[in-house]
N, C-alpha and C positions, 0 to 999 in steps of 0.2 A: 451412086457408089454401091449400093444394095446388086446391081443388075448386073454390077464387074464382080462382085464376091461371089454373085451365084456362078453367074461362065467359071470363073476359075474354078467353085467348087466341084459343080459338072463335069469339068477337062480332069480335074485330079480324083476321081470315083471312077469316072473310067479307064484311066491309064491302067490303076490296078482291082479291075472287076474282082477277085475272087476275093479276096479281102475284104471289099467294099462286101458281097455275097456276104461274108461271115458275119459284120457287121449287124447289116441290115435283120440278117436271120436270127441273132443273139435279141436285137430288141423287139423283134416280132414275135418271137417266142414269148419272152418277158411281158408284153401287153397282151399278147392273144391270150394268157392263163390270166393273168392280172383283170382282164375287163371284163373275163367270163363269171369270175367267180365275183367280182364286184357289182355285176350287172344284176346277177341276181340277189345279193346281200340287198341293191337300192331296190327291186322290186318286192322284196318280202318287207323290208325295213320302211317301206315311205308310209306318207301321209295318208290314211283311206279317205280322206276327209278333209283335203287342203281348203282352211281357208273358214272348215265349220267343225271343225276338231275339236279345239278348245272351246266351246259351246256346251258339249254334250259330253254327259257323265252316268258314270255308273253306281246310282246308290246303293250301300250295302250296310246289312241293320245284322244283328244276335239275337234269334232269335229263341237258340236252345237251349237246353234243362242245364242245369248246372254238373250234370255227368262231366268228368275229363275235361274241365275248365281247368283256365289257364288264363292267366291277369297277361294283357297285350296282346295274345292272340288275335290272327286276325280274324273277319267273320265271314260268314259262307259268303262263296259268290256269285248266290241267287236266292230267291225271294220264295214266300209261301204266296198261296193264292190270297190267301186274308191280309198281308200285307202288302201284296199286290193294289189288291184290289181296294184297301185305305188309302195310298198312299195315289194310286190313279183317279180316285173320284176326289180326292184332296185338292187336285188341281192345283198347286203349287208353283210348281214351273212352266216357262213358258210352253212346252211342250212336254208331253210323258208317253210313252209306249209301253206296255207289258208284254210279252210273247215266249212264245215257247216255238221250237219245230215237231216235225211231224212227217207222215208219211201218208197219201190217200189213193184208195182205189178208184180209179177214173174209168166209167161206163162212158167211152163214147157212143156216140146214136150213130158215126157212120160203120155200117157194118163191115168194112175193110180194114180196120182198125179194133185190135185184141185188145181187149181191160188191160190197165198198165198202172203200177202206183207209182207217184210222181212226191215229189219232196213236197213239202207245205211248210208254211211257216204261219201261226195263228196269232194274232198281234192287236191291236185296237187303230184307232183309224188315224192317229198323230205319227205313226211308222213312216209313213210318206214323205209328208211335209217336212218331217226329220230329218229323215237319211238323205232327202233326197233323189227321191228315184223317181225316174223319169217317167214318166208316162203318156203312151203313145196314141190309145183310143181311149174317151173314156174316163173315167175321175177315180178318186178312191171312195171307200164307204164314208160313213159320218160315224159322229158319236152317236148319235141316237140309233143307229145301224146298230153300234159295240150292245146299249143299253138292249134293243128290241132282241137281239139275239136274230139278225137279220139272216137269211138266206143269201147271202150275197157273196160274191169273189173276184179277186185281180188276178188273171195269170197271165205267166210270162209272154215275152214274144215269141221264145223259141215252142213255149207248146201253144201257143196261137197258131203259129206258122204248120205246125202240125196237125191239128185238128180244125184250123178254119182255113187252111192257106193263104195266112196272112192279112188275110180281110177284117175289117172292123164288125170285131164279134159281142161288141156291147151289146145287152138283150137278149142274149143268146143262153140258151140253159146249157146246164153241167154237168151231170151225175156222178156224185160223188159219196160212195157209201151207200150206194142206193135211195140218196135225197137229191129233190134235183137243186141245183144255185143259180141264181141268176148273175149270168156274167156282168159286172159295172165297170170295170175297161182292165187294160192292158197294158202293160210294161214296154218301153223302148226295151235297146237292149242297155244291160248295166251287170258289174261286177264289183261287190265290194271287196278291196285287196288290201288287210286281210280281211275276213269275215267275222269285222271284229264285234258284232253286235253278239251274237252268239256263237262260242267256240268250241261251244262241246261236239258237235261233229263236223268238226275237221277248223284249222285257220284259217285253210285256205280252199275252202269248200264251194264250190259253186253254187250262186244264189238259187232261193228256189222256185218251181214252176207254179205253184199255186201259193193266195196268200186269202187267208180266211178271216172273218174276226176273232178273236179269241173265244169270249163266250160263247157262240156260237159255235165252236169247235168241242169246248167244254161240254157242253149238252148235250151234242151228238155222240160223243165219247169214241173220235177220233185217235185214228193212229199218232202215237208220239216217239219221236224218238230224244234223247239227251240224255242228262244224269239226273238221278235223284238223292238227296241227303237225307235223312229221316231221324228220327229218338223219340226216344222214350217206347210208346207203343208202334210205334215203325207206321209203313203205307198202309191205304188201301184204297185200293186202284180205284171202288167205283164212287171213295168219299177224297180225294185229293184237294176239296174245296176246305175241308177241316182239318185236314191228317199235317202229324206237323211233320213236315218235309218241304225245306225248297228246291223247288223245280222249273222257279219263272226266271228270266231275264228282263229287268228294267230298268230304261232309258231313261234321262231326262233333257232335255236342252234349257240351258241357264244365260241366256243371252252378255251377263257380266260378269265380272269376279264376284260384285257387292251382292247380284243373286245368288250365286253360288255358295257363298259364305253364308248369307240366310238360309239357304235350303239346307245347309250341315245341321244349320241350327236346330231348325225343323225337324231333322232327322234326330236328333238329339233330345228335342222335347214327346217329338212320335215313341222314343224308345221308353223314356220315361214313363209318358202315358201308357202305354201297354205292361210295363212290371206292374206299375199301379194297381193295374187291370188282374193282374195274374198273369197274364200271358208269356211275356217275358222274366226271367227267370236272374240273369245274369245283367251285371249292370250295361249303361247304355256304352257301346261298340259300334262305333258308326266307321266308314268310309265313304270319301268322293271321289275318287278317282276321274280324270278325262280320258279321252280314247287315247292319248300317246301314252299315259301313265296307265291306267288297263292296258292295254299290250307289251309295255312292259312290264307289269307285276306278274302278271302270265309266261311272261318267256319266249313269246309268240314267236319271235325268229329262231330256227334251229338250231343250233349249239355247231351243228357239223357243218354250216353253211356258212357262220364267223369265222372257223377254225381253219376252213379253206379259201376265205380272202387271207386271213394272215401268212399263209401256206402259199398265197399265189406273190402276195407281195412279196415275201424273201425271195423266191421266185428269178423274181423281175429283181431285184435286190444283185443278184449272184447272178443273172444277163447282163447287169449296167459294169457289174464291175470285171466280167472279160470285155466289154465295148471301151472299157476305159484303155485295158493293155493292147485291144489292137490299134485304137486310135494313136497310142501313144509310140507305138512302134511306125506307125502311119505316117504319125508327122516328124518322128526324129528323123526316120528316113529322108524326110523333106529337106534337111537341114541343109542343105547347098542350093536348093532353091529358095527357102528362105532368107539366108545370106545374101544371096542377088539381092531380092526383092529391098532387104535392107539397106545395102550397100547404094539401091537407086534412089532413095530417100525414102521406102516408107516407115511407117513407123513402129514401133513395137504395138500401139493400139490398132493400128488399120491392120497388121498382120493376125493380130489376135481376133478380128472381128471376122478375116476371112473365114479363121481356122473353124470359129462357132458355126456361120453360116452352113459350110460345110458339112457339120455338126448337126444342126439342123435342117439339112437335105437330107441325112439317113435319117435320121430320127424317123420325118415325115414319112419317106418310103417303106420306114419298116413302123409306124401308124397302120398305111393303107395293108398290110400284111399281114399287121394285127389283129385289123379289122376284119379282116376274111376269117382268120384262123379262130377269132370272139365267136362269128357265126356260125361258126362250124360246131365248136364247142357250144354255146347256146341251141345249137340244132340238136345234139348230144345230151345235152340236159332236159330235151323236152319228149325223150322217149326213153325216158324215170319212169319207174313208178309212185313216184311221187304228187303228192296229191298239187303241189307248186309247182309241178312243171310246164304243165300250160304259159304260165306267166312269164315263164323265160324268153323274155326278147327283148332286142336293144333297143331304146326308146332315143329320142333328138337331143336330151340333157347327156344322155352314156357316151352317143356318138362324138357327139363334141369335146365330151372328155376324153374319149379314146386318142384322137389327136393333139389336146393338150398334154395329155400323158405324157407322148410317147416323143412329141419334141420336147417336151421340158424334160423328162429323162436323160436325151441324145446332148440335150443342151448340156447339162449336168453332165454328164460320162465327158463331155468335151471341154470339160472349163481347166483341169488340172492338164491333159496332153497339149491346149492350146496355148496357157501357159508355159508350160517347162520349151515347146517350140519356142517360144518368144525369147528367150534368156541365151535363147545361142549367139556367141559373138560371130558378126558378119565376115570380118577379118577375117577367122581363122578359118573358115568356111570358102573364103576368096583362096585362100594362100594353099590351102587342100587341095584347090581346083585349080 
């Protein structure tokens, strides 16, 4: 029955093409805004971390003077090196990373290739196993690597590709800073979307090309880049081991809730123990955040990028509802061929099921219309200057949607014109003719 609804819907699209045209153009309009600006809402909004998201948290301690307190306040949202560096050798959680980014001057030895400084990011040796990043030659350092303050480095593939063309550059020295490092492997390729481990430059910042141990970076007194917070007696640059200012970012992964809930704890009795101490000033102010709750305490998705899914969907809102008035103009017109089709027995539900069919023949057609006009627009979106535009592409979940959209739309715009067709008496429609 399905194969008879479709012929007839076919024969009646074509009798009156421009119509059908209008139609078709009304909900391709409507989807092609609707999926562009949704396509990118789901690439900045998703998971970076499907599946180990809820895992890994971001602890956050008070650790300043009682200047400009404030009972609930929340607390910086990065660490001093001293509690950094307590709370990493604490070994507490199943995993912990400290790190900061950075920027380094890279003396390649082939002399065809100009010094160039390349991003860094300085971290301890659980970064890996953490996040998850792949790695193509080669292993990451150790803890006792973090401890010795090792010479060692992972970099990327894309400056592997550059400076060893792509060949397995384990062994291989580095010069950086004028020290040389021995390369211990290599990065697949990988992007974290967002870059939600560290955000102070940029969300959606592409990962970086070298990766160092921390200490190790400390000592050499490497380029940094990020923010720093400070009080009382402020920075100084060459004591930031002591100076109160935080400027780290740390990880942990908590494999349960029930560790998770203990590590608060810890952070709780850590705080304690440091007022104790002196150190801390203000009573204990703890946070755990996970990476979906860090990215949304931040605001990570941009305010004008929500504001234009809402903006696409009325959109498509005010397409579905001229699709409704031509459909409905479409099928009154029908009304003496409907009449027949009554008048030979069918029914008001088999007549109503043609008219949806129908209904979802434009739909479809104006999907694949949408879908062009998506990529065009996502083509559009990726020559921004924004720092998210790279990521702008339709993935296999969007496309899918893009066609569920756009028949369940047509489907919709056709339910009320396929109905009020239905309610026509055959009779009088006979006795007209």
């Amino acid at each position: 029955m399905f194969g008879y609804y479709l012929d007839l819907a076919l024969r009646s699209l074509r009798r009156n093409k421009a119509l059908t045209a209008l139609m078709v153009l009304a909900i391709a309009l409507g989807i092609g805004a609707c999926m562009t600006t949704l396509t990118v809402l789901h690439v900045l909004s998703g998971d970076p971390l499907p599946g180990k998201s809820a895992q890994l948290y971001y602890p956050q301690l008070d650790p300043r003077d009682m200047d400009g307190y404030q009972p609930g306040e929340d607390p910086p949202v990065q660490v001093t090196w001293t509690d950094g560096m307590n709370l990493l050798r604490a070994g507490r959680a199943d995993r912990q990373a400290l790190m900061t980014g950075g920027a380094v001057p890279l003396q390649p030895a082939q002399s065809s290739i100009e010094p160039f400084f390349e991003n860094a990011r300085y971290t301890s040796a659980d970064f890996f196993p953490m996040f998850e990043v792949p790695i193509l030659y080669g292993r990451p350092w150790t803890a006792a690597d973090d401890e010795a303050h090792a010479r060692v480095a992972l970099i990327s593939r894309k400056l592997n590709d550059k400076l060893f063309q792509g060949r397995d550059s384990t062994g291989e020295t580095l010069r950086m800073n004028d020290v040389a490092f021995r390369i211990v492997g290599v990065l697949d390729s990988w992007r974290m979307t967002p870059h939600f481990y560290d955000l102070n430059n940029g969300s959606y910042a592409e990962d970086e090309g070298v990766y160092l141990p921390l200490t190790t970076a400390y000592e050499l007194k490497l380029g940094r880049n990020g923010s720093t917070d400070c009080w009382g007696k402020g920075s100084d640059p060459d004591h930031m081991d002591t100076a109160p200012c935080v400027w780290l970012q740390y990880w942990v992964q908590l494999d349960t809730p029930a560790k998770a809930a203990a590590y608060k704890q810890f952070l709780i009795h850590y705080s304690q123990e440091q007022k104790a101490l002196g150190r801390f000033q203000r009573p204990p102010n703890v946070r755990l955040p996970d990476v979906m709750g860090w990215l949304d305490y931040n605001k990570v998705v941009p305010g004008d990028v929500r504001l234009q899914a809402w903006l696409a969907l009325g959109f498509l809102l005010v397409c579905l509802v001229n699709t409704v008035g031509l459909m409905l103009a479409k099928f009154l017109r029908r009304s003496a061929e409907l009449g027949v089709r009554r008048a030979l027995g069918a029914s008001r539900r088999e007549v109503f099921m043609q008219l949806l069919v129908e209904s979802g023949v434009i739909g479809l057609t104006g999907g694949i219309a949408g879908l062009l006009l998506s990529l065009v627009g996502l083509w559009l979106v990726r020559k921004q200057p924004s720092d998210y535009a790279a990521l702008a592409h339709l993935d296999l979940p969007m496309l899918l949607a893009t066609f569920l959209l756009a028949v369940g739309a047509s489907l919709l715009a056709g339910l009320l014109p396929a109905w009020r067709a239905c309610q026509v008496t055959p009779a009088l429609q006979l006795k007209s003719n």
